[in-house]
N, C-alpha and C positions, 0 to 999 in steps of 0.2 A: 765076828759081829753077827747078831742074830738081829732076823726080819721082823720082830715082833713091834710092833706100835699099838701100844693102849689106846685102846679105843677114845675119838673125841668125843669132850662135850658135847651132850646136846644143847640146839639153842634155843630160846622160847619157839612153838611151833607156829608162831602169828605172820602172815606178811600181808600184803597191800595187794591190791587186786591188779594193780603195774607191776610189782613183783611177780606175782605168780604168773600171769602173761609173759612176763622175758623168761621165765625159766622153762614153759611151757614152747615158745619159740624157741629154745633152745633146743629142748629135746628134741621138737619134731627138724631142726637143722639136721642135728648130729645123727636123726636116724634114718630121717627120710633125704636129704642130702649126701651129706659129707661118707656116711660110710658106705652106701652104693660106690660114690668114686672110687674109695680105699680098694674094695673089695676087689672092683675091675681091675683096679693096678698090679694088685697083688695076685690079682686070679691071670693077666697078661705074665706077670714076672713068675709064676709058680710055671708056666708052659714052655719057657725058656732055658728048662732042663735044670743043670748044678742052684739047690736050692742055699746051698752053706755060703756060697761067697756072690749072693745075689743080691745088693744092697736095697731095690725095688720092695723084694721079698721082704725081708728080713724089718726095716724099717716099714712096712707096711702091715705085717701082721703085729711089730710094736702100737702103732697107732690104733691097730684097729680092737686090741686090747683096752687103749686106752679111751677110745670111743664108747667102748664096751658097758668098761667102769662106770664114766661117767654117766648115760644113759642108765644103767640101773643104780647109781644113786638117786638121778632127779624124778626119777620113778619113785622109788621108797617116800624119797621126802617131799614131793608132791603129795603122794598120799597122804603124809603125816599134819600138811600145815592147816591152818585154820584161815581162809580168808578174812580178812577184816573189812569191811566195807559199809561199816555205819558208824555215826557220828556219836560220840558220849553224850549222855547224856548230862554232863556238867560239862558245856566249853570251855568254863574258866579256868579248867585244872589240866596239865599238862597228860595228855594220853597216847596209846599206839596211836599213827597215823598223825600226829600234832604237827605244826609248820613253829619252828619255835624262834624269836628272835634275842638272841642272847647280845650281852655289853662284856666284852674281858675287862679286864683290869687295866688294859691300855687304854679305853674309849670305844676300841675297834668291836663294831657291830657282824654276830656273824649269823646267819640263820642254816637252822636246820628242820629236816623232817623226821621223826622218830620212825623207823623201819624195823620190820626182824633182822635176821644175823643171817638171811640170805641172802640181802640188797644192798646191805650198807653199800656207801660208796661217798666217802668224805669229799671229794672233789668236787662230785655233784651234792651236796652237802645232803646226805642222809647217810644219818645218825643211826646204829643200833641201836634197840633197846636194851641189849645185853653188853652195854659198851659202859664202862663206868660213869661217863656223862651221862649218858642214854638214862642207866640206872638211877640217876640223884633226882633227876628232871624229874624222872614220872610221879605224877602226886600232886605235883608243887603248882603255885597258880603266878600270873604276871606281879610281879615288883618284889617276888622271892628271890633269895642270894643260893646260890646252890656252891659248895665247897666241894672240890675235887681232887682228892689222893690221886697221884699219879708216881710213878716207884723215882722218879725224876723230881718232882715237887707239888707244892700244893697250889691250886690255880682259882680260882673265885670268878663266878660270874654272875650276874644280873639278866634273870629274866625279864625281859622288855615287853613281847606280845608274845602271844597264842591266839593260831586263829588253826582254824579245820575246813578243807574244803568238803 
């Protein structure tokens, strides 16, 4: 079995000025926090002599690889993103950063906020923009039908409001 993984999509480089803040708390967690501890642990377990069956050891230079990683990803794509933090200048038309309130095809009303593809987070209801809803929305204005291919079924909804903080 070989290591190779094709490189992912990129995602649109837009996020939200709350997105780039949690990403940005992140980073400074993961660097200014979290891997000082690792490090001591592992710099305590590496002085306790046999390094091969020192689980301390061993599971703490894993981690602190994976510290690693992730801190220079959020570095790269920090650089890369574009904050967003102004308003369109047509409110009526569904855009990055939009609060959208959708109707299914049940009655049931759901709202979302349209995000890049570093925030989403459905629970809290933000939306990708690179999500195939995300996708059909952006353009469209309130009392438009948006039709959504999903590899499951086809699902239809009604844009209700658009508003923008």
């Amino acid at each position: 079995m070989s290591r190779y993984r094709p490189p992912r999509a990129k995602g649109s480089p837009y996020i939200t000025p709350e997105g780039a803040q949690r990403l940005r708390d992140e980073l400074k967690m993961l660097w200014k926090d979290e891997r000082p501890k690792v490090t001591a642990v592992v710099h305590a377990a590496a002085l306790n002599g046999d390094r091969s069956e020192n689980g301390d050891y061993i599971y703490g230079k894993k981690r602190l690889r994976e510290i690693d990683s992730r801190v220079r990803f959020l570095q790269k794509r920090l650089d890369e993103l574009t904050v967003v933090d102004t308003s369109p200048t047509d409110p009526s038309k569904v855009y990055f950063g939009a609060r959208v309130t959708l109707e299914g095809g049940d009655g049931r009303l759901q709202e979302f906020k349209i995000v890049g593809p570093d925030e989403f987070d459905l629970s809290l209801g933000l939306l990708s923009c690179d999500s195939p809803l995300g996708r059909s929305l952006l353009g469209k204005t309130a009392g438009d039908t948006v039709v959504v291919q999903t590899p499951e079924q086809e699902t239809e909804w009604f844009i209700d409001a658009i508003a923008y903080q």
